[in-house]
N, C-alpha and C positions, 0 to 999 in steps of 0.2 A: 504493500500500500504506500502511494506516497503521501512522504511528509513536507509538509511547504518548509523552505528554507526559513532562517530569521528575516533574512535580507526581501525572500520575497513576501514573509507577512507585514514586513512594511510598508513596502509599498504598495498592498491588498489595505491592508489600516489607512493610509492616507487619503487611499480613494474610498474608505469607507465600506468597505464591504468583508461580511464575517466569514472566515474560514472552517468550515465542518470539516472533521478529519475524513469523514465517509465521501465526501465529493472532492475523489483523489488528483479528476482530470480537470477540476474547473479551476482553480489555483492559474494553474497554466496556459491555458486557454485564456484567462481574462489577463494576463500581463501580457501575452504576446498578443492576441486583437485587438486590446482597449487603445496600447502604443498605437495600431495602427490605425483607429480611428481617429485619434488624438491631433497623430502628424500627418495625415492626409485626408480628413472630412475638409470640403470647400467650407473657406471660412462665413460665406456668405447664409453656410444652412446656422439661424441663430437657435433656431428652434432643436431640429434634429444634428445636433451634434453628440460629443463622444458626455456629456455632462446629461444628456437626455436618456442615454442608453445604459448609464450611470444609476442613475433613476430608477429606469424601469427594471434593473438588476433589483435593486433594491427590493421594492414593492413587488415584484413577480415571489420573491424571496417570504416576503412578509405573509401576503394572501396565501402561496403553496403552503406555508407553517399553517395559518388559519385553516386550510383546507385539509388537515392532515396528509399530507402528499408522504408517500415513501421517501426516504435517500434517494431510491435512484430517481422518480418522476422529478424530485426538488430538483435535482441533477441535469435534467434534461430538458425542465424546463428555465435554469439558468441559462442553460448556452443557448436555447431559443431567445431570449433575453438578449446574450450577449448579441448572437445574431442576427438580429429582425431589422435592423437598419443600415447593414453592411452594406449593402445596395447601393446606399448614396453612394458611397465610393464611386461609382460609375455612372449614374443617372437616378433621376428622379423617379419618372414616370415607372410603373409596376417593378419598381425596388426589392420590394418583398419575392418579387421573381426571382430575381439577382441574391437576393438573398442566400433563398434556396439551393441556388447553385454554386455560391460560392461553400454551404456547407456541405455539399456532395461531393466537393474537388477537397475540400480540408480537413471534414472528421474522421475518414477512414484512417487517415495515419496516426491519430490518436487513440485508436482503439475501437470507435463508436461502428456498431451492426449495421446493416443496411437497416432494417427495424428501426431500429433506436432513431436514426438520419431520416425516417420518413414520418417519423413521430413528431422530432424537432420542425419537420418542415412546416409539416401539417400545424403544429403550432404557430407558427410564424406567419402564415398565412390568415390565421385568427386576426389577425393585426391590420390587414388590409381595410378599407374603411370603403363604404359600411361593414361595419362587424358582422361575420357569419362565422363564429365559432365552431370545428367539426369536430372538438375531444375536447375533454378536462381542463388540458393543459391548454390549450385554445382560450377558453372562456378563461383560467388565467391570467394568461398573459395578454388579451386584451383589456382585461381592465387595468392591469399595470400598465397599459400606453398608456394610458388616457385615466390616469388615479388621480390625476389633478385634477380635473375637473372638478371635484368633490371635495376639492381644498383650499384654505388660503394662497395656496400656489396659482391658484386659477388667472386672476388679473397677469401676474409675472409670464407666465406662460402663453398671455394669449399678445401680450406683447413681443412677445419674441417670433411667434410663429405669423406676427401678420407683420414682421418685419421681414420676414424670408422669403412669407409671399408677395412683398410689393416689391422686393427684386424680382421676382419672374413676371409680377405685372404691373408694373407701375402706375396703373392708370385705378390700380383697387384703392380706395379712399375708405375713412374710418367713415362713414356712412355705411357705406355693401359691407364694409366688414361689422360692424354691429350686423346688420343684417343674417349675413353668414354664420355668426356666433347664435345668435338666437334658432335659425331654422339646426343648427346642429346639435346643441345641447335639448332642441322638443323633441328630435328621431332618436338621440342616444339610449341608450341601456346599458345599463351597469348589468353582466353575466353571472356574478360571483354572492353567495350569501355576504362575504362581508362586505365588500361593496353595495350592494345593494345595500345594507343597514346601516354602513357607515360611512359612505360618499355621498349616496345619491339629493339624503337631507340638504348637505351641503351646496350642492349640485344644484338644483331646484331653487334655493337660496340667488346663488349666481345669475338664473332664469331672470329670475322677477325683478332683480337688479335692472339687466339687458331691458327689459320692457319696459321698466319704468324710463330708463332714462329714452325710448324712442317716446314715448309718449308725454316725458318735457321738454324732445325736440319740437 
């Protein structure tokens, strides 16, 4: 079984994220991918960068514990985690495609099954928007994208990502984007028990916010 170095639980600790001695491959896997989203995500994505996927490590991590997941599901739904936004690396547009294939060219060397890589994929696909969950680990890890929504994080986050979209379109104004936040957060659903119990209040909260203020524009 491996053991994470000293050296590498520091820099797992700095970035915030707990090391289980049972998830032998994720240790490695998160220092050598995270570097490479780190030094080669375009700087222009403010939203989907290497601090977002950060995140969603986190919270995929949090809800799998709430959800009682095995060692190995937590396991596999971390590196779905890790990988559900590697995409940008390449392109924007069906990312979560790119996704998948870039974990069909990279986990086998790690040990991961064809199984296990079409478990992970199938997870990450969960994440495409609108959400259509096809496993556990799916409904998961789509409410770990999108766990902010149900938080104080919410406003920070929505500033970041309608700064990435008015690079690809400049001509979107905080007008359509209220707009767009509101028709997004009436069709969302939170998949998950705890979510659903402990975001979506918050979430809703958010809603009525957004409507109020179109209606003392």
């Amino acid at each position: 079984m491996f053991k994470a170095s000293k050296k590498l639980k520091e820099v797992l600790l700095r970035k915030k994220v707990t090391i289980k001695k049972e998830l032998n491959r994720f240790p490695l896997l998160y220092a050598k991918y995270m570097a490479e989203l780190e030094v080669n995500l375009p700087t222009h994505l403010t939203y989907h960068n290497y601090l977002h996927t950060q995140y969603v490590i986190e919270k995929a991590q949090l809800i799998g514990e709430k959800e009682n997941l095995s060692d190995k599901a937590l396991e596999l739904l971390m590196v779905a985690a890790l990988f559900h936004d590697m995409g940008y690396l390449f392109q924007k547009k069906d990312h979560e495609n790119i996704s998948c294939k870039i974990v069909e060219k990279e986990l086998p060397s790690w040990g991961f099954s064809q199984e296990e890589i079409d478990e992970i994929c199938t997870t990450i696909m969960a994440t495409k928007v609108p959400q259509n969950p096809k496993n556990h680990l799916g409904k998961i890890l789509a409410d770990a994208d999108l766990e902010y929504l149900g938080t104080d994080l919410f406003q920070k986050g929505s500033s970041q990502l309608f700064q990435e979209l008015v690079h690809d379109d400049p001509a979107l104004n905080e007008e359509k984007w209220l707009e767009l936040q509101i028709d997004f957060l009436m069709k969302h659903r939170f998949h998950t028990r705890f979510c659903k119990l402990n975001r979506e209040p918050k979430k809703q909260e958010h809603l009525q916010k957004l409507l109020q203020k179109v209606k003392s524009n």
